[in-house]
C-alpha positions as CSV (number, residue, x, y, z in Angstrom):
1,X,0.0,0.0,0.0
2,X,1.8,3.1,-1.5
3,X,0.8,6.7,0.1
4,X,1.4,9.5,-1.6
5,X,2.7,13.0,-0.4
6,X,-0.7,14.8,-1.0
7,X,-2.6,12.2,1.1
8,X,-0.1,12.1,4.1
9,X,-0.2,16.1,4.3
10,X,-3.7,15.9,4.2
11,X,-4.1,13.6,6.8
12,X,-1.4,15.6,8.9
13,X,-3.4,18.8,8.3
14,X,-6.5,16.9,9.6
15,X,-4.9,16.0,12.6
16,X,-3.2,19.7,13.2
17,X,-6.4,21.0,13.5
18,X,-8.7,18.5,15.0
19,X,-5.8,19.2,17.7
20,X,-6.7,22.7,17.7
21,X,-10.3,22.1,18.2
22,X,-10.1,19.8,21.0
23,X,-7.3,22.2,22.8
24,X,-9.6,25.5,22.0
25,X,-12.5,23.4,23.3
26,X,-10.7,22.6,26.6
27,X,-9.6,26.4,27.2
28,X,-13.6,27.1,26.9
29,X,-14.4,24.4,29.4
30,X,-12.3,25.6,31.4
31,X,-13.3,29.1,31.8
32,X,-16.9,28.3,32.2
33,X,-15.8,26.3,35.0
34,X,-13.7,28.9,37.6
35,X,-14.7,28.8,40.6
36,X,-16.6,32.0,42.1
37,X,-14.5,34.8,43.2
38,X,-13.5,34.7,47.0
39,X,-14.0,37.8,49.3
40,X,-11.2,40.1,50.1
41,X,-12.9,40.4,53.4
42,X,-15.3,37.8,54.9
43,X,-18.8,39.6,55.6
44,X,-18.4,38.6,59.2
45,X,-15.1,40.7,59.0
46,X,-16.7,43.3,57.2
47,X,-19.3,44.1,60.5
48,X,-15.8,45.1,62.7
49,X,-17.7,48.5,63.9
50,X,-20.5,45.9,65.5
51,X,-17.9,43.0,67.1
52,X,-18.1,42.1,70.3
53,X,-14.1,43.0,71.1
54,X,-14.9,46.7,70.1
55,X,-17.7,46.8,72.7
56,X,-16.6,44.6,75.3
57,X,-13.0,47.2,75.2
58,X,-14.9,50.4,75.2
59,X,-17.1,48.9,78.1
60,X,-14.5,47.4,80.3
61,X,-13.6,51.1,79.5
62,X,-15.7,53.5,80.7
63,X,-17.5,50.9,83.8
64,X,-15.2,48.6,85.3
65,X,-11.9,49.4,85.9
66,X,-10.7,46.0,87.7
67,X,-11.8,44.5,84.6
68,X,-10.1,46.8,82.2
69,X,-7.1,45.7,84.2
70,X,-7.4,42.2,84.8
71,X,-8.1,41.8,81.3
72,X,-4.2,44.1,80.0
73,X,-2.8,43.9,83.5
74,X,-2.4,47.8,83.4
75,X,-4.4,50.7,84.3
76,X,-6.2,52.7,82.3
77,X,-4.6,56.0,82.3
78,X,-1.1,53.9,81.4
79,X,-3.1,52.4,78.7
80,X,-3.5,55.5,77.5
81,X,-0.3,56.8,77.7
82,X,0.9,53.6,76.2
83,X,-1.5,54.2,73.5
84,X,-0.8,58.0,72.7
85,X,3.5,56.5,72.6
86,X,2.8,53.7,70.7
87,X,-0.4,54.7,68.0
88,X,2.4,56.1,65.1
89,X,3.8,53.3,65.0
90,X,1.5,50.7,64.9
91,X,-1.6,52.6,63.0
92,X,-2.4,51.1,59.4
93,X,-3.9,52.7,56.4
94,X,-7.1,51.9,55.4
95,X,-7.5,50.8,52.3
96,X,-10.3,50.9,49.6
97,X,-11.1,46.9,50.7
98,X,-11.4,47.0,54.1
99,X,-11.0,49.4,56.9
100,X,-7.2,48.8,59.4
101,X,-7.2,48.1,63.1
102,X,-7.5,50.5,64.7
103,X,-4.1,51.1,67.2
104,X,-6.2,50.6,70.5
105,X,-7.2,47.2,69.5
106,X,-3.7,46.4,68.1
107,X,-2.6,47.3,71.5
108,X,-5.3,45.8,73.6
109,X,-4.7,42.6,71.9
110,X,-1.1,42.8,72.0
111,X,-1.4,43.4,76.3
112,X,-3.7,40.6,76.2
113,X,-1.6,38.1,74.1
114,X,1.7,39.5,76.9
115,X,-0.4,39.1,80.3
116,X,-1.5,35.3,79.5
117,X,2.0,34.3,78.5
């Protein structure tokens, strides 16, 4: 069985771009299944102004003082002073996507991470 030049480019051609077609039709498949975007911020992260930490600082805060310091193991007015030292150089930027901690909880959690070791 003799095959000729014609016939073997023809056949290569055929194959060429029934490759094509079953690569483009991959690509396609492949964009129609991505999976859905993720948040840059969780919706439960979004709500910070309403979290329980916010309220349970600004609390312990203004009402009970042996909480405030059993909870950083310092006094308010230290916190404070702490605080005013300390706020340049751990305040964030907010950014378009979500809104930075602010330095007093940076702080607060800080004290609390220190006190129980």
């Amino acid at each position: 069985m003799d095959v000729d030049d014609s016939t073997l480019e023809l056949c290569l051609a055929t194959a060429l771009i029934a490759t094509n077609l079953l690569s483009l039709m991959h690509t396609r498949n492949m964009k129609k299944k991505k999976k859905a975007r993720r948040h840059w911020v969780k919706p439960w992260m979004a709500r910070k102004s309403k979290n329980v930490f916010n309220n349970l600082l600004k609390e312990m805060c203004l009402e009970d003082q042996q909480a405030f310091y059993d909870y950083h193991r310092m006094h308010r007015k230290n916190f404070a002073e702490l605080l005013e030292l300390v706020s340049p150089l751990i305040k964030k930027q907010d950014t378009k996507m979500r809104k930075a901690v602010s330095p007093a909880q940076r702080l607060s959690i800080t004290l609390r991470y220190l006190a129980t070791g």
